[in-house]
NUFI-682145 format. One record per residue: x, y, z of N, C-alpha, C, O in turn; residue in three letters. Coordinates in pm, whole numbers, plus 50000, padded with zeros to 5 digits. Example, Ala and Ser with C-alpha at 12.3 -4.5 7.8 and 13.67 -1.06 7.14 Angstrom:
   n.u   n.v   n.w  ca.u  ca.v  ca.w   c.u   c.v   c.w   o.u   o.v   o.w  aa
 51319 49431 50780 51230 49550 50780 51320 49670 50780 51424 49668 50846 ala
 51285 49775 50708 51367 49894 50714 51290 50003 50787 51341 50114 50804 ser
END
This chain:
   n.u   n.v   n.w  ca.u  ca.v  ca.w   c.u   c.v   c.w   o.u   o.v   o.w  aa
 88602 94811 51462 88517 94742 51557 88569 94769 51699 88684 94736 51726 unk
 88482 94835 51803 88512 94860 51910 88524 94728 52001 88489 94616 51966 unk
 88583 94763 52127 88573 94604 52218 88495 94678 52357 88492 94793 52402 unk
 88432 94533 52398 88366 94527 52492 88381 94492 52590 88398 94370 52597 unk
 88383 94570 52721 88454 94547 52851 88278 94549 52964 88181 94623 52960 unk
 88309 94435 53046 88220 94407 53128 88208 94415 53278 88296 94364 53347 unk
 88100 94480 53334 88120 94489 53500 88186 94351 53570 88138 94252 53516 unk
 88253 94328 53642 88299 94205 53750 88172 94168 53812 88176 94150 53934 unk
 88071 94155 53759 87943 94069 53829 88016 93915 53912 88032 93889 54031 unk
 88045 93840 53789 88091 93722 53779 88244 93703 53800 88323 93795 53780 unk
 88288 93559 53847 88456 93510 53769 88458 93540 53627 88530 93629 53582 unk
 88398 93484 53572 88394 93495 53392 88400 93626 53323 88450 93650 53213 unk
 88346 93701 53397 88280 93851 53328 88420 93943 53429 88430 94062 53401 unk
 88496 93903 53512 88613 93968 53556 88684 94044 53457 88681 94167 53454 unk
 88758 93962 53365 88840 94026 53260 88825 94000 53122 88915 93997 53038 unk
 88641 93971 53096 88602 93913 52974 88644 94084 52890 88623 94200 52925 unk
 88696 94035 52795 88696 94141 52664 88668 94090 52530 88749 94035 52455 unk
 88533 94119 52507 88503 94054 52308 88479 94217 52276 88480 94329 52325 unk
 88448 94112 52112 88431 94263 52005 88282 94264 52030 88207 94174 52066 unk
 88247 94450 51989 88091 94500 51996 88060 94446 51932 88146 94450 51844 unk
 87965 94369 51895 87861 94321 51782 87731 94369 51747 87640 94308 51691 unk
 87733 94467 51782 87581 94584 51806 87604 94606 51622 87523 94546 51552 unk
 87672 94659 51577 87633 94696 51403 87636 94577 51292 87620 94591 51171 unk
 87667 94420 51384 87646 94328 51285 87532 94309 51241 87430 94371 51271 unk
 87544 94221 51168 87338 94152 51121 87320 94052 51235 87410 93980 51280 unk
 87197 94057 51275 87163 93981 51471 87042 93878 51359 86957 93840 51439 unk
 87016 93839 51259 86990 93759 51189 87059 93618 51155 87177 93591 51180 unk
 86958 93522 51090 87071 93420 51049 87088 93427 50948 87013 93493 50877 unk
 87233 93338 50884 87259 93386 50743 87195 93306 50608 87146 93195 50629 unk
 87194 93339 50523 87145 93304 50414 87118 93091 50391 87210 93017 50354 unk
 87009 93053 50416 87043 92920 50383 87159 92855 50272 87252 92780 50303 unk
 87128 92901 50143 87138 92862 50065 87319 92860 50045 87379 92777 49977 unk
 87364 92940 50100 87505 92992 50109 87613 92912 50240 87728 92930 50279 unk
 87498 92816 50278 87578 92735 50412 87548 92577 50398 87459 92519 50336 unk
 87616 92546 50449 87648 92387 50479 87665 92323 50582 87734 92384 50664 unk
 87624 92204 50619 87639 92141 50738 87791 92143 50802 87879 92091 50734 unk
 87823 92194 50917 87943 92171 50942 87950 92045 51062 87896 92079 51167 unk
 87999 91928 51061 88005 91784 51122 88165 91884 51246 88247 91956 51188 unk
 88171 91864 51382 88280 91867 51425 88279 91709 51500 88180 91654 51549 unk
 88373 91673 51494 88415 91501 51560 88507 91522 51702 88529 91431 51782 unk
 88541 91622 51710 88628 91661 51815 88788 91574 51814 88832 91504 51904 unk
 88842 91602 51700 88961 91541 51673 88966 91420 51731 89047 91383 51816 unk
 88842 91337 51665 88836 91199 51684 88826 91151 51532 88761 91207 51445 unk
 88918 91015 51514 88879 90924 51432 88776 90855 51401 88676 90886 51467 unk
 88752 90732 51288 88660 90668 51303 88655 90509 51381 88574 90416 51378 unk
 88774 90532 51444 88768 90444 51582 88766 90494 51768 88796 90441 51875 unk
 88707 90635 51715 88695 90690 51834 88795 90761 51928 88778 90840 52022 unk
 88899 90711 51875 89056 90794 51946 89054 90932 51929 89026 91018 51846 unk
 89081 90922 52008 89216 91094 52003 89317 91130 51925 89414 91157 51995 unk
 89335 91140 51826 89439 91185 51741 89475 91333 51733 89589 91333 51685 unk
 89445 91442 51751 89474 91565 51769 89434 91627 51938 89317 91632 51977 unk
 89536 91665 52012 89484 91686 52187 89472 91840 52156 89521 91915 52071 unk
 89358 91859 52295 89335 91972 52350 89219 92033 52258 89176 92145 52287 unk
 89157 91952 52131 89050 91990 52105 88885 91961 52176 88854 91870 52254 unk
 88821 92039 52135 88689 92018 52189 88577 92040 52036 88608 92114 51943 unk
 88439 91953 52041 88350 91978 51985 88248 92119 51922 88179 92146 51824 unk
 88298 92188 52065 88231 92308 52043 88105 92343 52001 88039 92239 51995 unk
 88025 92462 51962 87954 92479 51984 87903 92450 51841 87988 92458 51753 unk
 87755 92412 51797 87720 92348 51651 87723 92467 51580 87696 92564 51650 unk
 87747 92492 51464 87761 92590 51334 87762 92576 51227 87827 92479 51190 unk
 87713 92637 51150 87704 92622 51004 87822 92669 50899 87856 92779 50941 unk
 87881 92646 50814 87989 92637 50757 87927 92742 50639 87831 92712 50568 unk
 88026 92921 50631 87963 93043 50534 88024 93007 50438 88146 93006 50454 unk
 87967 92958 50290 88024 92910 50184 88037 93099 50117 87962 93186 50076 unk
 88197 93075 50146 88312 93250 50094 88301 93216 49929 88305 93099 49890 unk
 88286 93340 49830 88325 93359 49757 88492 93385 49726 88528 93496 49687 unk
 88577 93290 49744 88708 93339 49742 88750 93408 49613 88792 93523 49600 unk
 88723 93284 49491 88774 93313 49371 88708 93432 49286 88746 93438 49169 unk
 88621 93524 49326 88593 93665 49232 88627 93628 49071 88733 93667 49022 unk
 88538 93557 49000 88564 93530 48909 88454 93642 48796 88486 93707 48696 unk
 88315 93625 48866 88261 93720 48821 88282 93883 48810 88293 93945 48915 unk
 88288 93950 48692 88320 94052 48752 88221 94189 48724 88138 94198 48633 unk
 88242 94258 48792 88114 94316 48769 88082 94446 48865 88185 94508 48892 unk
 87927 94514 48938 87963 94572 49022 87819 94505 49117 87711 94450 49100 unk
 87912 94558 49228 87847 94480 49396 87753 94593 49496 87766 94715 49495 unk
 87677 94528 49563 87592 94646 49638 87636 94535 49772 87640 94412 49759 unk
 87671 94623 49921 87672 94557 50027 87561 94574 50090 87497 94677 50109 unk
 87533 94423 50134 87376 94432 50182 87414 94427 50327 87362 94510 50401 unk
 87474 94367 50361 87497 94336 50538 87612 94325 50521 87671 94317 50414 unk
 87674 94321 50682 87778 94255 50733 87760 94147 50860 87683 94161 50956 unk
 87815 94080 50845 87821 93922 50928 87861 93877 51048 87983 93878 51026 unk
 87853 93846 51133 87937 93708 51173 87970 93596 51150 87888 93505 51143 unk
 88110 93576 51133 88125 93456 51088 88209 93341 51199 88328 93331 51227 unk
 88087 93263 51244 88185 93186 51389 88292 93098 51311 88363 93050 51399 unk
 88330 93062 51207 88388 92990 51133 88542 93036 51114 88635 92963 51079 unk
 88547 93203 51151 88696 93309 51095 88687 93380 51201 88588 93382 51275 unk
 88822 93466 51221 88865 93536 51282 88758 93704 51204 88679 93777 51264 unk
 88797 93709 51085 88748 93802 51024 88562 93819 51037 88505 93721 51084 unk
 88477 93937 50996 88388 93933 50944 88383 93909 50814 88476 93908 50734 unk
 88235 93884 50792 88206 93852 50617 88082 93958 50588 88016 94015 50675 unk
 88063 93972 50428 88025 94070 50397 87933 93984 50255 87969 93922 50155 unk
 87813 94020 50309 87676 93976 50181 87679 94108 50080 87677 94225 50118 unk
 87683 94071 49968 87696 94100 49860 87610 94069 49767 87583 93950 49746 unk
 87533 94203 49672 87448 94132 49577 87495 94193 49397 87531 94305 49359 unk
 87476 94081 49330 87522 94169 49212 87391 94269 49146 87269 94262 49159 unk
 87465 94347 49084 87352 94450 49056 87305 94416 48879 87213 94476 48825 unk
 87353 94355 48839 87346 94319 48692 87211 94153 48710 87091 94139 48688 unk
 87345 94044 48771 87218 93944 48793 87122 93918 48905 87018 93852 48897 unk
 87175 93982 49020 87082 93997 49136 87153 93851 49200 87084 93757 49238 unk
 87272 93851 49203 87281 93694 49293 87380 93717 49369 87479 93782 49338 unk
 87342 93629 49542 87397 93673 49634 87514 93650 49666 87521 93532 49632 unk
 87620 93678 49709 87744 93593 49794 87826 93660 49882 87847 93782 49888 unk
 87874 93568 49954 87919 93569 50080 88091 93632 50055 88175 93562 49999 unk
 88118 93755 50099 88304 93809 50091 88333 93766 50234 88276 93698 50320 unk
 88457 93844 50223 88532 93843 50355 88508 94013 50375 88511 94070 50266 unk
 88490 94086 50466 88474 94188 50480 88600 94274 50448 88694 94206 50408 unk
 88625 94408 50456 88737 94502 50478 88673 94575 50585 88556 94585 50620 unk
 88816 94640 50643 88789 94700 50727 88714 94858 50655 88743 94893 50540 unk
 88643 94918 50722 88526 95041 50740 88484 95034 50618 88490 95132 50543 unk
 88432 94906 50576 88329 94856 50448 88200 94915 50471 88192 94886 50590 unk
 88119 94961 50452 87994 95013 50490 87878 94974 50376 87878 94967 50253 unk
 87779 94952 50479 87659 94910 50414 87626 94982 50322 87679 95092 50306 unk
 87494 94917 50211 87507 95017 50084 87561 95072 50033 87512 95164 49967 unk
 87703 95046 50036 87833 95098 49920 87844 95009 49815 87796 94896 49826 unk
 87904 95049 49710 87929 94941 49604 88090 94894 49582 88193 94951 49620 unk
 88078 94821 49539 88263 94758 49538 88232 94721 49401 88119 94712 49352 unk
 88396 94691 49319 88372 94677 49238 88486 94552 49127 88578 94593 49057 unk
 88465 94476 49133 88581 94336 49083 88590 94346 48900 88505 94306 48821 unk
 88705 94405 48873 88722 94411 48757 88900 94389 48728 88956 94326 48818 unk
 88966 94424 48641 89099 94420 48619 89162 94541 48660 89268 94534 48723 unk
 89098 94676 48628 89123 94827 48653 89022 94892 48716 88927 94892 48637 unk
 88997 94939 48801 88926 95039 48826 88964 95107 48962 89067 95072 49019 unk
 88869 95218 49024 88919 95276 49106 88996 95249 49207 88969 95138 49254 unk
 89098 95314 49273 89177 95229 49421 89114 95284 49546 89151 95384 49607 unk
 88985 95180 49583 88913 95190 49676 88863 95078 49749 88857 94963 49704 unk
 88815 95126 49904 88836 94965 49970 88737 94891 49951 88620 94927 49937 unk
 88804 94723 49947 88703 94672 49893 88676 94614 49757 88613 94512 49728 unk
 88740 94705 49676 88759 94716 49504 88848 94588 49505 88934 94570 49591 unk
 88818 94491 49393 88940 94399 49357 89000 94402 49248 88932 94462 49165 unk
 89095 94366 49207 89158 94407 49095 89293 94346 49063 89363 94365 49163 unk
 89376 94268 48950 89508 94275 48958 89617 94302 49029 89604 94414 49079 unk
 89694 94264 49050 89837 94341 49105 89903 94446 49023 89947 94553 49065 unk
 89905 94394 48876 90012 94475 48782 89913 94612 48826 89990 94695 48874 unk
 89784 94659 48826 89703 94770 48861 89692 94877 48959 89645 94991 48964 unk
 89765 94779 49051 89790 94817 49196 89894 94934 49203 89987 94906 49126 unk
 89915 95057 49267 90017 95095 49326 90090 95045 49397 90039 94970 49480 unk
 90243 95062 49398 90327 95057 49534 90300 95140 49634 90299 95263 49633 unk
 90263 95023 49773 90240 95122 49909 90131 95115 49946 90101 95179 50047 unk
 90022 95025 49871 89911 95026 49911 89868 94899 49960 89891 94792 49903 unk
 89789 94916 50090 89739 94804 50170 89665 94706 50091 89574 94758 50026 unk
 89677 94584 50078 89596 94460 50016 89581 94326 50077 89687 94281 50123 unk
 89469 94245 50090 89404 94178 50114 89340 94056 50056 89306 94079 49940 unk
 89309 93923 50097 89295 93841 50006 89336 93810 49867 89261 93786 49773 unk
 89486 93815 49867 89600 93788 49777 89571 93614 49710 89558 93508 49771 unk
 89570 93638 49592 89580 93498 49515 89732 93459 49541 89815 93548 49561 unk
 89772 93302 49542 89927 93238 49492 89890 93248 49371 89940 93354 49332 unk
 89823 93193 49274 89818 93170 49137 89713 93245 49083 89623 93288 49156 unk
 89715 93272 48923 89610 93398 48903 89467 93263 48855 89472 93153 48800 unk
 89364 93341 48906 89222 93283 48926 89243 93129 49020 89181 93024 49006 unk
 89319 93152 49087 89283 93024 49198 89239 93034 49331 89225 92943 49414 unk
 89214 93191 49346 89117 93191 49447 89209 93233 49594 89310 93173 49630 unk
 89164 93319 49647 89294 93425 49761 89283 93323 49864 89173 93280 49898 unk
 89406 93277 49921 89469 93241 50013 89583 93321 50117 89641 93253 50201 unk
 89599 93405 50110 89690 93495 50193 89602 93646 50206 89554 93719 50119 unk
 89605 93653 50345 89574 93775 50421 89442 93741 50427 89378 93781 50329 unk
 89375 93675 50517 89254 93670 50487 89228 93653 50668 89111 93632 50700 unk
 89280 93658 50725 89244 93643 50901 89216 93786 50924 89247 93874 50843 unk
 89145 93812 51060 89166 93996 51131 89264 94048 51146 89358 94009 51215 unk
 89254 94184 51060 89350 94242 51103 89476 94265 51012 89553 94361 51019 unk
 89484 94126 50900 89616 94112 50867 89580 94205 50699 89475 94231 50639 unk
 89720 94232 50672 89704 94255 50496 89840 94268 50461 89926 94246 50546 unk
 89880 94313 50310 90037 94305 50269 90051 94414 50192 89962 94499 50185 unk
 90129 94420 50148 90143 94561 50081 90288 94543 49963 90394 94482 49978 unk
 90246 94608 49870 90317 94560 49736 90431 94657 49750 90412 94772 49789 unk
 90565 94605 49715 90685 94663 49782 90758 94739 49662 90824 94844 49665 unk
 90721 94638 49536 90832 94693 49400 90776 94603 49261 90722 94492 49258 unk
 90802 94668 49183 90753 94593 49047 90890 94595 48944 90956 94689 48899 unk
 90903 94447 48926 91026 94489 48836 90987 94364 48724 90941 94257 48766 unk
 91009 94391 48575 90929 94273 48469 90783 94263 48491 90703 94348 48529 unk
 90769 94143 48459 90640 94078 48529 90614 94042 48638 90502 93993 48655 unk
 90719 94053 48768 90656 94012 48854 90669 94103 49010 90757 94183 49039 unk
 90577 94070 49074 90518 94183 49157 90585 94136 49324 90528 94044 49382 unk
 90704 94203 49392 90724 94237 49481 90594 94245 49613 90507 94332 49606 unk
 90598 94137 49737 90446 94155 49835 90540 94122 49941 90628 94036 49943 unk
 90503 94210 50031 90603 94220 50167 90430 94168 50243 90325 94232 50237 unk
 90452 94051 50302 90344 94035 50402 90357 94039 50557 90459 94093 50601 unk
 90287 93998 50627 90214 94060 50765 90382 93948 50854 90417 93978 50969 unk
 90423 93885 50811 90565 93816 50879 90694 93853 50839 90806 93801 50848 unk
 90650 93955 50793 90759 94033 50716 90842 93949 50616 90958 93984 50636 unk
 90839 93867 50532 90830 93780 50431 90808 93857 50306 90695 93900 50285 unk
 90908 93881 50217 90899 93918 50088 90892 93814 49985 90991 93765 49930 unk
 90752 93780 49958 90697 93727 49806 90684 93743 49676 90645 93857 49647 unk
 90705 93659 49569 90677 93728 49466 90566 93667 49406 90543 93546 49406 unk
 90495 93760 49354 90374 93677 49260 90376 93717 49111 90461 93781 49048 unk
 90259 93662 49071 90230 93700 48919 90150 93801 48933 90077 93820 49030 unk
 90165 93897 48799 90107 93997 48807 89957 94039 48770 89883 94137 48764 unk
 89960 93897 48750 89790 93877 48697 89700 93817 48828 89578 93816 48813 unk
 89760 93764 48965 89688 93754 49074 89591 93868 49102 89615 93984 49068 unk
 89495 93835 49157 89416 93943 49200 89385 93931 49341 89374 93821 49397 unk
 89368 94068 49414 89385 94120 49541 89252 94268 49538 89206 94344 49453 unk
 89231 94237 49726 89144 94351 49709 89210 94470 49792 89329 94466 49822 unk
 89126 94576 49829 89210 94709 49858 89167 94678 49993 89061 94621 50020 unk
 89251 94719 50076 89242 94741 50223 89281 94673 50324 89373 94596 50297 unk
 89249 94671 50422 89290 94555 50565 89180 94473 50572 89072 94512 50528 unk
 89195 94346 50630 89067 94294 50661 88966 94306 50809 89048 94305 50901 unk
 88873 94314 50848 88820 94357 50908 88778 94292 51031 88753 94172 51027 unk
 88765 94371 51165 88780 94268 51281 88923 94311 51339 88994 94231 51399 unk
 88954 94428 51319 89146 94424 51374 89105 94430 51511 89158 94333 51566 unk
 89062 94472 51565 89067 94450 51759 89049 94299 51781 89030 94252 51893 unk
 89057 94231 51678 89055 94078 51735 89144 94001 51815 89112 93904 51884 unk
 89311 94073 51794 89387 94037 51849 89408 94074 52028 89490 94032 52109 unk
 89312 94158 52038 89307 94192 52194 89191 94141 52288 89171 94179 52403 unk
 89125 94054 52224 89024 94035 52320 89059 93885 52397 89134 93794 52362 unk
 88958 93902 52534 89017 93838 52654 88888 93711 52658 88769 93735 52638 unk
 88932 93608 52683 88809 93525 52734 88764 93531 52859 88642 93520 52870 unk
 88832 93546 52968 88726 93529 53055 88756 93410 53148 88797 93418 53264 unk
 88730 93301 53081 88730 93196 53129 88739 93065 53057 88692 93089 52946 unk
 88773 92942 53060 88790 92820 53013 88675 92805 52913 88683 92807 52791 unk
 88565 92789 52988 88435 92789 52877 88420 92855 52820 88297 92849 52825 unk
 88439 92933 52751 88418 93029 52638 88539 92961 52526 88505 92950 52408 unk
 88621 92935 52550 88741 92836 52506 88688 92717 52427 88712 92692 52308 unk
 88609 92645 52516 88560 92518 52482 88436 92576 52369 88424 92524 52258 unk
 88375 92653 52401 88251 92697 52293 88333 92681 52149 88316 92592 52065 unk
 88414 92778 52144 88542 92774 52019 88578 92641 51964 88640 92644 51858 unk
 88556 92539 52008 88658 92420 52009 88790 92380 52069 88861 92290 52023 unk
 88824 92465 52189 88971 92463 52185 88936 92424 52379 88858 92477 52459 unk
 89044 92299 52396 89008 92253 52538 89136 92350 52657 89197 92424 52580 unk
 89162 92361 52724 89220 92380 52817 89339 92297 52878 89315 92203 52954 unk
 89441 92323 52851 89559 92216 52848 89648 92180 52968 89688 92270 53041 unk
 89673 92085 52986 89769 92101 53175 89899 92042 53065 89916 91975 52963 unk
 89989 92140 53192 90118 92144 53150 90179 92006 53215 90132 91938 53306 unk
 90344 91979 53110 90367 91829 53186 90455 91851 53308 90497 91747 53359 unk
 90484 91948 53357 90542 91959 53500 90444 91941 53586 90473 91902 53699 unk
 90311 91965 53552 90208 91952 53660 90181 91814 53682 90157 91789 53800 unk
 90176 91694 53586 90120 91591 53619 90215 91510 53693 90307 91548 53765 unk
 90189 91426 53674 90270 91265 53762 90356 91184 53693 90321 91177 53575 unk
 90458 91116 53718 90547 91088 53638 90548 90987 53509 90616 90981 53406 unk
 90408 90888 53578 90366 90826 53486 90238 90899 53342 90153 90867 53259 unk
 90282 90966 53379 90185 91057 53249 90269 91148 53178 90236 91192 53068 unk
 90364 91173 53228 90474 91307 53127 90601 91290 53152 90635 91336 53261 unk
 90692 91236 53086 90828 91288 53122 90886 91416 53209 91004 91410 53246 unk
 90810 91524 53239 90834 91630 53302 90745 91610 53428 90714 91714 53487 unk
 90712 91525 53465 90620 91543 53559 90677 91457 53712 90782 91396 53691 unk
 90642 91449 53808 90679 91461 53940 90772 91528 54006 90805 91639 53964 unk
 90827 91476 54112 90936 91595 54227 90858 91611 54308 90746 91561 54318 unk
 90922 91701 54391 90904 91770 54486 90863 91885 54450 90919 91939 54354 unk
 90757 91948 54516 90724 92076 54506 90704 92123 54318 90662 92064 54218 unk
 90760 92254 54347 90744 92310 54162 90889 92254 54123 90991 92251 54193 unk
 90876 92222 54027 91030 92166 53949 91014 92215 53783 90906 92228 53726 unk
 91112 92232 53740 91080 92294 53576 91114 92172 53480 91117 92190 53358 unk
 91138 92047 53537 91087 91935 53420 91255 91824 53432 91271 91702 53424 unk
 91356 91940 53455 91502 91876 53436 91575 91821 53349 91682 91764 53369 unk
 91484 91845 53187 91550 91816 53127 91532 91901 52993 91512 92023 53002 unk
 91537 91842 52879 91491 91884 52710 91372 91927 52730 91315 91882 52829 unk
 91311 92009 52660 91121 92033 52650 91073 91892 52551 91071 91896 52428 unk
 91039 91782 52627 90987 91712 52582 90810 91679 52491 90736 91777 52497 unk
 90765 91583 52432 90630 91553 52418 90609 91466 52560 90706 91434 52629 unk
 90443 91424 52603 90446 91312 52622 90491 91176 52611 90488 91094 52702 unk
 90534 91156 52492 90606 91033 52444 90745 91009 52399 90799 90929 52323 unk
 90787 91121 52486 90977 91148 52500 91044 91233 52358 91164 91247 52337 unk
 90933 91285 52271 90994 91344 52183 91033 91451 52160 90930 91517 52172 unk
 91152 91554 52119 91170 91700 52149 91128 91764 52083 91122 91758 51960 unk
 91077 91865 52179 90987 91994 52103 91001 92100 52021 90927 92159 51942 unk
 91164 92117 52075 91244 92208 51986 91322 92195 51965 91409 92162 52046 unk
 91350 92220 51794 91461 92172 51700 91490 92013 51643 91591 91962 51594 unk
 91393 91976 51664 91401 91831 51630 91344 91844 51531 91239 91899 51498 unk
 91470 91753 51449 91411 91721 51272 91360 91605 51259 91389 91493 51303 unk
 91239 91667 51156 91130 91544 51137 91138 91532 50974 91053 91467 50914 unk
 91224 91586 50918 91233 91620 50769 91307 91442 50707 91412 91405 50760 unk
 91274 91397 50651 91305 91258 50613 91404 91286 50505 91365 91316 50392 unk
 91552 91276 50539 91690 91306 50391 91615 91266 50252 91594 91340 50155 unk
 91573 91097 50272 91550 91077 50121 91414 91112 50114 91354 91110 50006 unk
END
C-alpha cells in the first residue's frame, strides 16, 4: 500500500501523510457481518472519566473477523476492505463449496480473485492457513493461535508477523515481531505471510482533528499546567518538573510496583 502526500493548501494538509485507498472497496461492508459499535468515550455509567485523553470519535460499525478458521476448505477473494476498527486491512471471502461469506484479516499483496486455502497441509502460499508442525523454518506467519482452535491472537496489527525459528519434539519454536521467543503447540494454526497495511507505521496526521476522529484526544503535558493541577506544573518560565516523572495524583511513572506480594 502506497502513502499519500498532500499539497500545503491548508495547516492540516502541511504534513498530512495517510495510506492510498484508491484499490480498496469505496462501498459499505456487508450488513450482516457487522454490529453496532456503542463508543462512551471512556465514560462510566456515572458519567466520569475513568480512562484520559480519550475521545468518542467518529460512529462505526464493528467488522465481525473470522479469527478461528475452523471451516476448512477453499476460499475465493472477493474484495479487500477498510477496516476503521484495525490498523490492518480485511479481506471478504467466499466459500466455494457453501457460498458463505466472511470477513479475514488481509495479507500483504493478497489479490482479488485468488483463492486461499485453510486446511492442515497444503501449499506454502500467502494467505494459505495451515498448522505449524506443516510449516517450514524461516517462513513469515501471521495470525498465530496461543492454543490450537482458539482462534489467532498474535500478529494480527500492520505490518507485523513471526517467523518459526526451530522445531524440536512437539513443540514449535516462534521468534515474534519484539523479538520474544515463544513456544507453541504444534497443532496451532497460522497463515502465510505479513499482514497487510505495512506503510501504516509511517503515516502523519496532520493535525489534532484527525486524532480525535480516531478516538484519541490530544494531551497537555504536566510541566505545562499550574500547580494546582499537576505536580510538575508551575515556575518560572520552562522548568522540567524537579522532580520523579510523576501522575497527576503524585504517583510514579517509572518503575513503580503495582504487583501485590500476596
Amino acid at each position: 500500500m502506497k502513502l499519500k502526500k498532500y499539497r500545503p493548501i491548508t495547516p492540516g494538509t502541511r504534513q498530512l501523510i495517510i495510506n492510498d485507498k484508491s484499490m480498496l472497496w469505496k462501498g459499505d461492508p456487508i450488513k450482516k457481518l457487522t454490529v453496532n459499535k456503542e463508543s462512551k468515550g471512556s465514560r462510566n455509567n456515572m458519567g466520569r472519566i475513568t480512562v484520559r485523553g480519550r475521545s468518542k470519535g467518529l460512529k462505526k460499525r464493528f467488522r465481525i473477523i473470522d479469527f478461528s478458521k475452523r471451516q476448512h476448505g477453499v476460499y475465493i477473494i472477493i474484495r479487500i476492505e477498510y477496516d476503521p476498527n484495525r490498523s490492518s486491512h480485511i479481506a471478504l471471502v467466499k466459500s466455494e463449496s457453501k457460498r458463505n461469506l466472511h470477513y479475514i484479516i488481509a495479507t500483504n499483496k493478497m489479490k482479488i480473485n485468488s483463492r486461499i486455502e485453510i486446511s492442515n497441509k497444503q501449499d506454502i502460499r500467502i494467505g494459505n492457513c495451515m498448522i505449524l508442525k506443516n510449516i517450514p523454518i524461516g517462513v513469515h506467519i501471521n495470525n498465530l493461535e496461543l492454543d490450537p482452535n482458539k482462534g489467532s491472537q498474535i500478529a494480527r496489527s500492520a505490518g507485523s508477523s513471526a517467523m518459526i525459528v526451530s522445531k524440536k519434539n512437539d513443540k514449535i519454536y516462534v521468534k515474534l515481531n519484539s523479538g520474544e521467543i515463544k513456544i507453541f503447540n504444534q497443532l496451532c494454526k497460522a497463515t502465510i505471510g505479513t499482514v497487510s497495511n505495512i506503510e501504516n507505521k509511517n503515516i502523519k496526521f496532520g493535525k489534532a482533528g484527525r486524532k480525535i476522529w480516531i478516538g484519541k484526544k490530544s494531551r497537555v503535558r504536566g510541566v505545562a499546567k499550574n500547580p494546582i493541577d499537576h505536580p510538575h506544573g508551575g515556575g518560572e518560565g520552562k522548568t522540567s518538573g524537579g522532580r520523579h516523572p510523576v501522575t497527576p495524583w503524585g504517583k510514579p511513572t517509572k518503575g513503580y510496583k503495582t504487583n501485590r506480594k500476596k
